[in-house]
N, C-alpha and C positions, 0 to 999 in steps of 0.2 A: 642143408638138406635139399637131394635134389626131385622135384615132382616132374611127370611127363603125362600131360593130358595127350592119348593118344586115342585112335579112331574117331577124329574130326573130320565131318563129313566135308568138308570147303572151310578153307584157312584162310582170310584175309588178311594180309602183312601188313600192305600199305611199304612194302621194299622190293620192286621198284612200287612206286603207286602203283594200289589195287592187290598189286602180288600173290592173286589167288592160287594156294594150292588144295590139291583134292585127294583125299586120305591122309590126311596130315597128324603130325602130333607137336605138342609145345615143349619144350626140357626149360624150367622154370629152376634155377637154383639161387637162393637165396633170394633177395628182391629183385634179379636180375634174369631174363633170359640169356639160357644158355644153349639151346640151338633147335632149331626150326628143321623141318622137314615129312618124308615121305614116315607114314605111319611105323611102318616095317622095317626102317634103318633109325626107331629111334633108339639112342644110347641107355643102359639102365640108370634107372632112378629109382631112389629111396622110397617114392610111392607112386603108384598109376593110375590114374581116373580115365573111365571108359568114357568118353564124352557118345559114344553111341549114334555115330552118323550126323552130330548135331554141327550148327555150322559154329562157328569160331571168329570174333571180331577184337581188334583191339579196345583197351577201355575208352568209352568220349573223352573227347574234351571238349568240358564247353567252360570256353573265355570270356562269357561274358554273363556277368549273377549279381542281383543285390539283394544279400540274404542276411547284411546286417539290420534289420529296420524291428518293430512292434505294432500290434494295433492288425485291425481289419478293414480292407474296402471293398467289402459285397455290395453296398447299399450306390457305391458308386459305381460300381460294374453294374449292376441290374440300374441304373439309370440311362447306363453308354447304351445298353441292349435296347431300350426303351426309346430311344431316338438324340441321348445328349451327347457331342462329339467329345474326343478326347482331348486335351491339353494340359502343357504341362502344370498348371498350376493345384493337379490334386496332390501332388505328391507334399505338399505341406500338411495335408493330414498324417500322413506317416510321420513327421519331422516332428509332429509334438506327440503324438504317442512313443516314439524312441526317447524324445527326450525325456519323457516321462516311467520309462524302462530302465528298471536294474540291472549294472553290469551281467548279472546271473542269468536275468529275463532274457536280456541280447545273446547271449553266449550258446543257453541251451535251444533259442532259436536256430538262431546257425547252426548248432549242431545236427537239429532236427533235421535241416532242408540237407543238412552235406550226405546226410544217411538217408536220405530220401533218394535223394541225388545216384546215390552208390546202389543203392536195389535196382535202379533202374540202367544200370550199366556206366554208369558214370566215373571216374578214377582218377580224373586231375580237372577242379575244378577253380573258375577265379573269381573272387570277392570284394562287392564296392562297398565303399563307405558311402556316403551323399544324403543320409537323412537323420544330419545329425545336425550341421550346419552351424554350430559353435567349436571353438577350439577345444575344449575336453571334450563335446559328445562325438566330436569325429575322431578324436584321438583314441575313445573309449570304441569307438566302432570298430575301427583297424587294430585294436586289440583283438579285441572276440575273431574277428575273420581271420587274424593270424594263428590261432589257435586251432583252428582247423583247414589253411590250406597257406601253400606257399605262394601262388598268385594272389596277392594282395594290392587294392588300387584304391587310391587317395582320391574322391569325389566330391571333396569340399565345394566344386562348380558342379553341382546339380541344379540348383536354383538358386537364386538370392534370397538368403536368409530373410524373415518377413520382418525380422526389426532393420532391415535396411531395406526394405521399401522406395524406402524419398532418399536412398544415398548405395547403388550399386557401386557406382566406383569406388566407396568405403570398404563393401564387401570384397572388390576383386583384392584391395588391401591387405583386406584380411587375410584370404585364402593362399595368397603370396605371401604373405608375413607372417605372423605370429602360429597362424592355424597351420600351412605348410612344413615351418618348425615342430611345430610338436605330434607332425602328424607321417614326414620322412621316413622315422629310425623302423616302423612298422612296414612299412610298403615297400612294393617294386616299381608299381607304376601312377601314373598321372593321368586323369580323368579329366574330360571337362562335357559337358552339356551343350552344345554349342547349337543354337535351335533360336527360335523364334519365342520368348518367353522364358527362355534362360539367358545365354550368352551368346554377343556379335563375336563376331571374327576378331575385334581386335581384342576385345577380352578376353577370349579364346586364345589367343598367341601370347596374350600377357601371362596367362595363368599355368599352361604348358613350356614356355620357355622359363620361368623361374621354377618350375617340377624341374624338369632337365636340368638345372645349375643346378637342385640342390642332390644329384642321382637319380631320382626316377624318370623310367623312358614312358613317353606318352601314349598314348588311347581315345579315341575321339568319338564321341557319340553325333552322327554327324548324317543331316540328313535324311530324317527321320518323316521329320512332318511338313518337308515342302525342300524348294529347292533353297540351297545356300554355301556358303563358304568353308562347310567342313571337310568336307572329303579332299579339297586341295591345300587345304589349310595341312591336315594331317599327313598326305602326300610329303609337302614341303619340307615338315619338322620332325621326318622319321618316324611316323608314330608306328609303332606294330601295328596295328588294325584303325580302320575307320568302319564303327557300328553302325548297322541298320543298314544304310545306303538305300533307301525307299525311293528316293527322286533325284537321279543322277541327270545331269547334263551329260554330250557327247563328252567334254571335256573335262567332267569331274571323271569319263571311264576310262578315256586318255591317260589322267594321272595316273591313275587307281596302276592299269597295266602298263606303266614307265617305271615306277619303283618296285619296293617291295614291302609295301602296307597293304597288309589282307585286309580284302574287304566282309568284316562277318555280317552275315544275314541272322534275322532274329525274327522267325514266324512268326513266333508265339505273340510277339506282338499286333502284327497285324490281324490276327486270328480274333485275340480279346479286344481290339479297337475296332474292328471293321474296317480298316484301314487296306488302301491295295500292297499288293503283295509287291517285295524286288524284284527285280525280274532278272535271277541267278544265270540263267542263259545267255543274257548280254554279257554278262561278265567274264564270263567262261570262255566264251567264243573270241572277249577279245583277250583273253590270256591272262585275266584278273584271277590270284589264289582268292580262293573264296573259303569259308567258314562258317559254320553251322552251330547258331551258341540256342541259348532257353530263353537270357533276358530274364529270368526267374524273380521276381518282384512284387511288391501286393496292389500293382495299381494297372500297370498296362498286360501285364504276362505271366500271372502267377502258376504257372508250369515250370515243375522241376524234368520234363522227359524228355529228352536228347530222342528217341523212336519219337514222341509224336513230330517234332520238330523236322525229321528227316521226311515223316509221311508227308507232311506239309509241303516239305519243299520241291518233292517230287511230284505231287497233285497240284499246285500250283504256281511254282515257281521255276517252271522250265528242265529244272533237274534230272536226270536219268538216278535210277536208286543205287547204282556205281560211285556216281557223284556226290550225293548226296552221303552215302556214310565215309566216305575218302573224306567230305568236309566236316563232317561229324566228327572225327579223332583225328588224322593229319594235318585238314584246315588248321583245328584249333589249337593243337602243338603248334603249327608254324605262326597264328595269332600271337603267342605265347612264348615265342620265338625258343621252342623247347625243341631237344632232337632226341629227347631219353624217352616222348610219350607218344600216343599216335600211333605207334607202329609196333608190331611185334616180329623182331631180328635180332640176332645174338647182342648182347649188350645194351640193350632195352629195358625200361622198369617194365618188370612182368606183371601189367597191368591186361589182361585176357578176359573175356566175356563170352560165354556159351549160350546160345540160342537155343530154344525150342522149335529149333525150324532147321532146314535142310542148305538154308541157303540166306547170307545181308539181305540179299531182296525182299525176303519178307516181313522187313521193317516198316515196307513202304506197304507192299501187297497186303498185308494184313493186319490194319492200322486199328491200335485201339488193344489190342490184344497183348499180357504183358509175356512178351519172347524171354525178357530175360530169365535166365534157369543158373547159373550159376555166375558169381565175379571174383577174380582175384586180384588185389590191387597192390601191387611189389611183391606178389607170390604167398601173400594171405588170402584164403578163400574168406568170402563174405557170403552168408549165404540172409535169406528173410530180411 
């Protein structure tokens, strides 16, 4: 069946990047786009949606989510606001309420935030495990997150589990051994925590080079809460993305823009930390692919909205709001190392999102306000 949203006031492709056209329409057949262009030359289709002047973006992507977990941290956020800094060591209250969560309890969370996620323009999202931190509740994690998306990422190296305490390098054992076994046949990719209060550098290379022996390619949270060894660590081991990048050296931007490991930005956390912000402009200017994720979680970033995320980035982050939604669904396909998402051109999943606004820019210009009006993700509309 083929659908053409046609009378799109401004079309953003993102083919070539940005690729805006103006009176545009989409020919959507089956999960696949089937051809872009001027309103007036578009081919008949089985049905037509008057999109009404509205602008037209492709759906986000955001690459980077931990939306397997259970349990609440207000009492810790209204602490951080209160004057207590953040580090990583809350996230072990999450790890024993998951563990204390029924397959069902995990599953219909995730489902929750992915359809949270999707009202909000969201259409290809990716999902960590990391609070589960034994070999069946992480295996039981990466169940539920595969259930609802195909970016799936093995986070065993979030923290060190708290009955290894007085024996980290037991745990790196683990996470490479037994827990990486039974935690593969579900994932894509390889996570690790690599920070100040999780994992150095060499446990960090331990834990990503035995993910890559056993197929999955790496992911690096890196750099988040002071300067360190991530962002070049992940340069060096191919990772798809190095997260956050909050305090780069000259030479962790050198790496960054020598490869091709995007560098994604994650506001939301800085926002719920009071932490300073990246500073997206360095990166850009020196040629670094940058990307725009939520970090969606219940301790540093508990936002599911890809719009507040872009408003952020463009109010504080150096960003132009050109930039900022290129990084919002192009970024994070090419985090993702996808070429079917991000972009709407013939042979694209017809993943499309219609604005209540005239123009992307008023993502940023009019922040707070929900634009989204309608989603379709592989050429199913979603609507509420």
């Amino acid at each position: 069946m083929a659908i053409a949203v046609t009378g799109i006031g401004s079309l953003l492709t993102n083919d070539p990047e940005l690729g805006t056209i103006t009176d545009a329409a989409v020919v959507m057949e089956g999960e696949r786009v089937a051809w872009v262009g001027p309103s007036a030359q578009a081919p008949a289709a089985d049905e037509r949606v008057d999109a009404g002047g509205r602008a037209a973006i492709p759906g986000f992507v955001d690459s980077h989510a931990h939306l397997v977990f259970a349990g609440d941290r207000t009492a810790e956020f209204n602490a951080r606001m209160s004057g207590r800094p953040y580090t990583a060591g809350g996230i072990r209250t999450t790890v024993a309420a998951t563990r204390a969560a029924t397959d069902e309890e995990l599953d219909a969370n995730v489902a929750r935030y992915v359809a949270e996620a999707l009202r909000q323009g969201t259409t290809t999202i990716e999902c960590k495990s990391g609070y589960g931190l034994t070999v069946e509740d992480e295996a039981r994690s990466l169940r539920a997150a595969a259930n609802h998306t195909d970016e799936v990422t093995y986070l065993g190296a979030h923290i060190v589990a708290p009955e290894y305490d007085d024996d980290p390098a037991g745990y790196v054992d683990l996470v490479t051994g037994p827990m990486l076994a039974a935690c593969a046949p579900y994932a894509r990719w390889v996570d690790v925590f690599c920070e100040r209060g999780a994992f150095d550098g060499d446990q960090a290379r331990a834990i990503l080079t035995a993910g890559a022996k056993a197929g999955l390619t790496p992911r690096v949270h890196a750099n988040q809460l002071g300067p360190g060894p991530g962002v070049r660590l992940a340069v060096e081991l191919g990772a798809a993305s190095a997260d956050h990048c909050t305090h780069l050296s000259d030479a962790d931007v050198d790496a960054l823009a020598s490869g091709d490991t995007v560098a994604t930005l994650l506001p939301g956390a800085e926002f719920s930390t009071r932490a300073p912000y990246p500073d997206a402009r360095r990166l850009i200017d020196a040629g670094v692919t940058v990307a725009l994720s939520t970090d969606c979680n219940p301790g540093s970033s508990f936002t599911s909205s890809m719009p507040f995320c872009v408003a952020i980035a463009v109010r504080e982050m150096g960003m132009t709001p050109d930039e900022a939604v290129v990084a919002a669904t192009l970024g994070g396909a090419r985090a993702l190392r996808r070429d079917d998402v991000g972009r709407l051109s013939p042979g694209a999943r017809a993943d499309l999102v219609l604005l209540d606004a005239p123009s992307h820019v008023h993502l940023a210009y009019r922040p707070g306000v929900p634009l989204v009006s309608a989603v379709w993700r592989g050429g199913v509309r979603h609507t509420g």
